[in-house]
N, C-alpha and C positions, 0 to 999 in steps of 0.2 A: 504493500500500500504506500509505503513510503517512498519506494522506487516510481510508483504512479506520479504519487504527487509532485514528483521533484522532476519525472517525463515534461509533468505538464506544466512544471515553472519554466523548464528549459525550452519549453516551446514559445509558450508568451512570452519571455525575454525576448527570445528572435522574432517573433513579430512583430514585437515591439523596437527593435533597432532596425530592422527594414524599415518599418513606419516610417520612423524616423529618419533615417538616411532619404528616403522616399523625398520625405517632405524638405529636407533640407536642397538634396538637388534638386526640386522643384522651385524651393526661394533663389536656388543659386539661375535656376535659368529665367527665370519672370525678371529676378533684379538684379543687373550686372550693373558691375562699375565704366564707365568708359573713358578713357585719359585721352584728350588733345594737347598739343604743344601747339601756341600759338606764338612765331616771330613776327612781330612788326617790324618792317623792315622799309627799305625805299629800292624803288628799282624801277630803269629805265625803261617807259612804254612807248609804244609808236602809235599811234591813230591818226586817222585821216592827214598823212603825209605829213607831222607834226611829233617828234621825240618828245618825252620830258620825264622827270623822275617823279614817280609817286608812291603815295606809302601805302603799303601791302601788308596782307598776312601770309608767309611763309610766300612769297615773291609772286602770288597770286591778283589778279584783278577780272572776276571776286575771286576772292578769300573760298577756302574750303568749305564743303558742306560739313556739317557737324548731324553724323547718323548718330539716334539713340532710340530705345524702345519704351514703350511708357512705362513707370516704375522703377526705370534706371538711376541709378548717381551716374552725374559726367562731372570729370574735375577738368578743366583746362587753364593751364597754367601760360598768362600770356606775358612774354619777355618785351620790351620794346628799347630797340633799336634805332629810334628813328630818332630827329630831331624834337620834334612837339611831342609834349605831356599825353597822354592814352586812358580813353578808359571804354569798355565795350558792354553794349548791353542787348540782354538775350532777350530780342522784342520777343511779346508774349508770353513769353513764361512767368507763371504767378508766383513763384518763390517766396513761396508760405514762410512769415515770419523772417524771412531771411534776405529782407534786403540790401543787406551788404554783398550778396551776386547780381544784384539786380542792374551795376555799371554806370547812370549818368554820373557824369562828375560833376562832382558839387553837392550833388542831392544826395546820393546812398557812397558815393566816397570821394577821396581824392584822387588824382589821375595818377595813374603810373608816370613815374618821372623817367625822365632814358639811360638806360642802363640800367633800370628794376623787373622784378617780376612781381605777378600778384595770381592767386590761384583762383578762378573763380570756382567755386563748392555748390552744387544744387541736385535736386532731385527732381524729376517729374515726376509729376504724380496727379494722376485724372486729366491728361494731357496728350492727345495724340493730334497726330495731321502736320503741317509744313505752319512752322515760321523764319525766323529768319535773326542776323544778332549784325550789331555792325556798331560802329565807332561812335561815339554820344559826348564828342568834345570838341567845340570850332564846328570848322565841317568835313572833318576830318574823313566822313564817312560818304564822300563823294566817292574813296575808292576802298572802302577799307570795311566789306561786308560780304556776306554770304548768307547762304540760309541754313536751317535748321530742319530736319526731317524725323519726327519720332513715330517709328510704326508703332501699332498697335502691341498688344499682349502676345505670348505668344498662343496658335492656337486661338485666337479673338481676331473674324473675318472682318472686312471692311461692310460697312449696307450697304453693299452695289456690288454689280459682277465685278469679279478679281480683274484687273488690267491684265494685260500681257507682259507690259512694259510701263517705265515712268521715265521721265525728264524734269528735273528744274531750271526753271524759266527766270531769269531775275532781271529786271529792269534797272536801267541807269540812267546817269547821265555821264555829258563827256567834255571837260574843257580844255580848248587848246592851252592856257597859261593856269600859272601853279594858279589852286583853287584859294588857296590860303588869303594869294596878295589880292585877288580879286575881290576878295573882300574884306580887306583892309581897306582900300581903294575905296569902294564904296563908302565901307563907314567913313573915311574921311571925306568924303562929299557930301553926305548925307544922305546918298542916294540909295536905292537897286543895285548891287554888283551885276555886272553883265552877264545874262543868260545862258547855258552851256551851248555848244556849240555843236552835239549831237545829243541824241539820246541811245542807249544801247542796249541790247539783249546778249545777257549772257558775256557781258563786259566788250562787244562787237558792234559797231554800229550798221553794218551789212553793205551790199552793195551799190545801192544808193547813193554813197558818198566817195569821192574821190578815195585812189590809195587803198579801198578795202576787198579786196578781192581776197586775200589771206583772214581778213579780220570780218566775217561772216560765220558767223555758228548754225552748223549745218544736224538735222536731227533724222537720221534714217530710220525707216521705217517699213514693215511687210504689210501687206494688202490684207486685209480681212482681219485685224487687229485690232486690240482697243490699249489704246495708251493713256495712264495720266500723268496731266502735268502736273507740277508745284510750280504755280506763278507767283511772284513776289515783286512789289514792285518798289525797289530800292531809292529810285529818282527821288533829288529834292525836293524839287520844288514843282512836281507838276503830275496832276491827275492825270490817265492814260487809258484811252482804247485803247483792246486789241482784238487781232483776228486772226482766222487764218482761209488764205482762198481755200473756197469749195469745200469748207469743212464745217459744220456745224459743234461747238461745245456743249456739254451737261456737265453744269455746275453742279459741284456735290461737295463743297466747304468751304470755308471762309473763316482764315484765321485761327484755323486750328478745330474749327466745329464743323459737324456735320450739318450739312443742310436739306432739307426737301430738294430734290433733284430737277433741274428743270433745263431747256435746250436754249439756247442761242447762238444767233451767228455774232457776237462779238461781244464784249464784257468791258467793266468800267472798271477800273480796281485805282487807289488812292493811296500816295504815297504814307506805306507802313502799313498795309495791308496785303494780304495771302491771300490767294483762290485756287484749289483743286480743280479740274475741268478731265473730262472726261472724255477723249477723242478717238472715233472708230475713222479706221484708214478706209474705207471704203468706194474711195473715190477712182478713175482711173487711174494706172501709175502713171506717176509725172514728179515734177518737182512744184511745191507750192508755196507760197511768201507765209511766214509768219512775220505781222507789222505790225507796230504801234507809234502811237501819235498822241500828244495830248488834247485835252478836254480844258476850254474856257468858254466858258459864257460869259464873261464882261470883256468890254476892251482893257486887259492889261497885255502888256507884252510878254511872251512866251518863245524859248525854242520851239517851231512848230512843224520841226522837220518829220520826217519818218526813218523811223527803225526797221530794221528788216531782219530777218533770219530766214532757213527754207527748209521746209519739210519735203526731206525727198525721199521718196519709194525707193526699196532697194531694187540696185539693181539698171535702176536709171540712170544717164551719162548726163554730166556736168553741163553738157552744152545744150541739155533743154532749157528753154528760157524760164522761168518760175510765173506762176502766177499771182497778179496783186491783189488780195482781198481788198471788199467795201466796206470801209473805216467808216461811223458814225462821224457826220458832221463834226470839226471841230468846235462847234457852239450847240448841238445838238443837244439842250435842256432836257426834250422830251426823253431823249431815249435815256439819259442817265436818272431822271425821276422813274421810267419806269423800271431799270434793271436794277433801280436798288428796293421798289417794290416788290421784285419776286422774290428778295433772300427772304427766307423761311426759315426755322430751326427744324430738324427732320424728329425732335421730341416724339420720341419713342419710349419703351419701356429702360431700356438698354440705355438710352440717350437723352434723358428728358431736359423739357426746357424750366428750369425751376426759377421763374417769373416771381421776385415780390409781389405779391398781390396789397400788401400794407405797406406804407409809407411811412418812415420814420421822422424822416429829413430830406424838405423840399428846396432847393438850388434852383439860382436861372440865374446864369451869366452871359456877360452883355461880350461879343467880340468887336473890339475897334480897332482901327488902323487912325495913328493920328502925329503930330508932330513935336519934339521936346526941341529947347533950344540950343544953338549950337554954332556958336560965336568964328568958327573957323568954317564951315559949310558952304557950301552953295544956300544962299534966301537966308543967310542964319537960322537954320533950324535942319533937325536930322528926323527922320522919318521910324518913327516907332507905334508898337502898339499895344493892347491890353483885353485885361480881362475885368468885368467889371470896371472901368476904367483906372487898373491899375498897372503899372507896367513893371514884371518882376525885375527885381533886379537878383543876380547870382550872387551867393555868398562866395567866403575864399575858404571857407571849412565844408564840408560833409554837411547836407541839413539830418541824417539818421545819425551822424556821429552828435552834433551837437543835441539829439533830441533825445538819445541812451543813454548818455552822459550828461545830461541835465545844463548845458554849459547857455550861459546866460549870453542873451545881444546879439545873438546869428539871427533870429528872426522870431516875426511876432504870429501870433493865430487868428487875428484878426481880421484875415481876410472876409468879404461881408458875403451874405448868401446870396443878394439881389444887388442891382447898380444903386446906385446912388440915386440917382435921376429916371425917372422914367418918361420917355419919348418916345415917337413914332422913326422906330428902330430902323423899319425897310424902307422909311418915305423918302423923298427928295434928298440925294447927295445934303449933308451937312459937312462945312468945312471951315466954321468957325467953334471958335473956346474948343481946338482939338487939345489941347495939352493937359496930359494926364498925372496922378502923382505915383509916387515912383516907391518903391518897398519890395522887399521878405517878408512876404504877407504870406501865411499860409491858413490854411480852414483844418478845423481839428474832428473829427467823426470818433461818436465813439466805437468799439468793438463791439461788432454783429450789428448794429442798426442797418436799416435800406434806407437806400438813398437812392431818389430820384433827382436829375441833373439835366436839364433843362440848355441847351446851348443854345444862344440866338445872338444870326450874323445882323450887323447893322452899315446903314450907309454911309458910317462916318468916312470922310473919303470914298469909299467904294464898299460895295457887296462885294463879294467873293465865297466862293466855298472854301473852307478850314476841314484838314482831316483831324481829327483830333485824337492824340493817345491816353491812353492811361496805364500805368505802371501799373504792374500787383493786383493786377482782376481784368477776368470778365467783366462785360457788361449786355445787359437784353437790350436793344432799339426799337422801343416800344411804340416809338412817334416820330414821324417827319413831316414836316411843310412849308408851304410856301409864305412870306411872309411874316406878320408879326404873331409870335405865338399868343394864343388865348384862353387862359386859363379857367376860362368858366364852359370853353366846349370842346376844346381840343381835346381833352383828356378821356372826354367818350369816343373817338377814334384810336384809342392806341390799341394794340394786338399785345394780349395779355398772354395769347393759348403758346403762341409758335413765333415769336419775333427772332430776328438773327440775334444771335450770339456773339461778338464781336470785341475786339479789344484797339481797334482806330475806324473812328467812323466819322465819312465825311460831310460836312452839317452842307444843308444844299442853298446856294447863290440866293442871299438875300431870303431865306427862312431858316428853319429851327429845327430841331432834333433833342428827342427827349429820351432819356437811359436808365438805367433802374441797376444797380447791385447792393447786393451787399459787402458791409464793409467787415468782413472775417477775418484780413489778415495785416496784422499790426504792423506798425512802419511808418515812414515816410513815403509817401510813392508822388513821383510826379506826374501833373498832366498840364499837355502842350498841345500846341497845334507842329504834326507834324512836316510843314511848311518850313525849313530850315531859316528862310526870310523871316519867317513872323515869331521861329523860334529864338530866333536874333536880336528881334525887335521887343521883345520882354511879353512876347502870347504867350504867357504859361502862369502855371502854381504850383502846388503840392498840398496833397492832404494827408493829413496826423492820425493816422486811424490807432485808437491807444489800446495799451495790452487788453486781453481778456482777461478772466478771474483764475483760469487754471496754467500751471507756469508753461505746458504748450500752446498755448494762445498769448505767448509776452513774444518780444523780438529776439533772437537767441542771440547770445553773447559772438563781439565781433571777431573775426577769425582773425590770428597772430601776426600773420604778414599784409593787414589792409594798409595801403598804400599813407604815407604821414602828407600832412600839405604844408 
């Protein structure tokens, strides 16, 4: 009996260390570690018959993709070599309590100085689909980005048939002189820096342009196939159609979320924003243009060139001529109201769209373009702009260092919910008493409240569309329109059930856009207009979202080697 009982402890033991072992390389495959080395570096490019040195990551233009699977830690350790201070941030990723990976400088740290390195440490987690990370200092990040790709689980299908194949797609811009001094130049006129002088796919600006016959990204492809892309649109300063001849896309994400699937012959996408697209070859073999072009509907000036790359059949010889897709009108309103009415969240069981339904904390900020003074300038005066009519000004410390650290006079939290003034926001160009006041104003939220946020463009100077970011969350897009928002009916229009999901979204030419999250994850995080011009101009702020009650809801202690200022 004894011998039984002792059979059958020897058993369960062992089934219990298989368990074990079982489960263990289960966690070891769901959550790997992944290590990048990132060099910043400088190295000589050539475009459109035009040399000049620009600063890279590992001598890249873009920068490598960074593969991860969701659930993964990625540590990448980035050195910089280059002359200018560094710091990069992993658009999209929520980095729970942990915004010291999060990279603006200034805001979550200070820049890498040349000849340092800094690790950045994060996990994802409830994160799949293509974003993208790139340089968040100057505008350092005209060449100095890449995307980001984190598949699914493993064993955890995409909703939609498996592709065949994928490519990422990433849009730019291209100047012939260092990007740097062009806008020094400016600010010392007080003007616009001059416009780039290409736009480009996949760091090429294609055939279209003198000199580019080598500097074309070419994407082959088999007949009866479905490929997706990762399109990213990297460009500064400028919202962008694209297309591809004789092909039709289906959207099926944005930004890292899945979306309700829908077809189109061309798409909008807005700088700092992602879009999945889903493309069957099914066309005859040949070779065909993939183009993009920017999107303005007011008169400002713009590169308004086109980009090109070519999707070509295998198989097919070089000297077929490629064919040009029909690019939506460069001022073409209608069709960008209506394509950013199809995004959808695909709120499933699997995938839901968890909509605040209560309101904690209601925001409406006022966007302006307006002018400070500026005694060396062109008019005396230099061209800025705000939020609520305030226009930030950057610290020289960390605003997350000085906010864990209790450190007094970096900045105040008094940023206000509402303007100051309320006017007839979309009416009649206004272009007097443009001059705004100036601060480290930030808005403090507390932990887990919802917040509804409210953006609205005004005619100070000009309309315009603003993409706007936000660090450390999601957000639902529960309202968009034209004009001046109205708070007593607009809000029985918003889509509560399945609204997109989004983390830059762009507020449309002369009306508003209304956004819902909540605030779960503690920190400093900032939000800006992703417009590098307007980011320049002081369109930004940050919000204080404070710890929670249990000590993994506080901000986690800053990691050993964050960069000193």
């Amino acid at each position: 009996m004894s011998t039984n009982r002792t059979s059958r402890f020897g058993r369960s033991l062992l089934f219990l260390c298989i368990f074990v072992f079982v489960s263990l390389l289960s966690v070891q495959i769901e959550a790997a570690t992944k290590k990048y080395q990132f060099n910043v570096e400088v190295k000589n490019v050539s475009r459109l018959c035009h040399a000049k040195p620009i600063v890279t990551v590992n001598g890249g233009f873009p920068g490598p993709t960074v593969y991860a699977r969701e659930g993964d830690r990625v540590l990448i350790n980035v050195t910089n070599h280059a002359q200018y201070n560094m710091s990069i941030h992993w658009h999209g990723l929520k980095q729970y309590a942990n915004g010291w990976a999060d990279g603006p400088a200034y805001i979550t740290q200070c820049p890498i100085k040349t000849g340092s390195s800094y690790v950045y440490d994060f996990n994802i987690t409830g994160q799949r689909g293509t974003l993208w990370w790139h340089a968040h200092i100057l505008w350092l990040r005209a060449t100095v980005y890449g995307a980001i790709v984190i598949l699914p689980k493993q064993a955890t299908p995409f909703p939609f048939p498996r592709p065949d194949g994928e490519q990422v797609i990433v849009f730019g811009e291209w100047w012939h002189a260092d990007v740097e001094e062009v806008v020094k130049q400016g600010n010392a006129l007080g003007l616009p820096p001059n416009m780039s002088d290409a736009h480009t796919i996949n760091g090429k600006p294609g055939p279209l342009f003198l000199c580019s016959e080598k500097h074309t990204f070419v994407m082959e492809v088999e007949q009866g196939k479905r490929y997706l892309l990762r399109i990213v649109n990297a460009a500064l300063n400028d919202e962008l159609f694209f297309a591809i001849a004789g092909h039709n896309m289906t959207v099926v994400e944005i930004d890292a979320v899945y979306t309700k699937p829908f077809t189109t012959n061309a798409l909008l996408i807005a700088p700092g924003q992602t879009t999945n697209v889903i493309v069957s070859t099914n066309r005859a073999p040949g070779r065909y243009f993939m183009a993009v072009r920017p999107f303005q509907d007011v008169p400002i000036p713009v590169d308004n060139k086109t980009a090109t790359a070519i999707l070509q059949y295998k198989n097919i010889p070089t000297t077929v001529m490629p064919l040009l897709p029909n690019l939506p009108q460069p001022n073409d309103t209608e069709f960008a109201l209506t394509y950013n009415k199809k995004l959808r969240s695909l709120n499933t069981a699997n995938f839901p769209a968890n909509v605040p339904m209560k309101v904690d904390r209601s925001l409406f900020f006022t966007v302006g373009l307006g002018k400070s003074v500026c005694a060396t300038c062109v008019n005396g005066t230099r061209l800025s702009a705000s939020l609520n009519n305030i226009t930030f000004v950057m610290p020289e410390t960390g605003l997350l260092q000085a906010h864990y650290f209790n450190k007094k006079g970096v900045f105040t939290v008094d940023f206000p919910d509402k303007p100051p003034t309320a006017f007839n926001y979309t009416g009649a160009p206004i272009t007097a008493n443009l001059f705004t006041s100036k601060g480290t104003r930030l808005s403090k939220i507390a932990f887990n409240s919802t917040v509804e946020l409210v953006i609205q463009d005004t005619n100070l100077l000009s309309v315009e569309s603003h993409p706007f970011h936000l660090h450390g969350f999601n957000f639902f897009v529960v309202g968009t329109g034209v004009g001046n928002f109205d708070p007593a009916t607009d809000p029985a229009t918003y889509n509560l059930v399945d609204p997109p999901e989004r983390n830059t979204i762009g507020v449309p030419t002369g009306g508003w856009a209304a956004i819902r999250f909540r605030a779960d994850n503690p920190g400093v995080w900032f939000f800006h207009c992703h417009l590098e011009l307007h980011t320049g101009w002081g369109l930004k702020t940050a919000f204080v979202v404070e710890d929670g009650p249990r000590k993994d809801q506080a901000v986690r202690p800053p990691p050993k080697d964050l960069p000193a200022c």
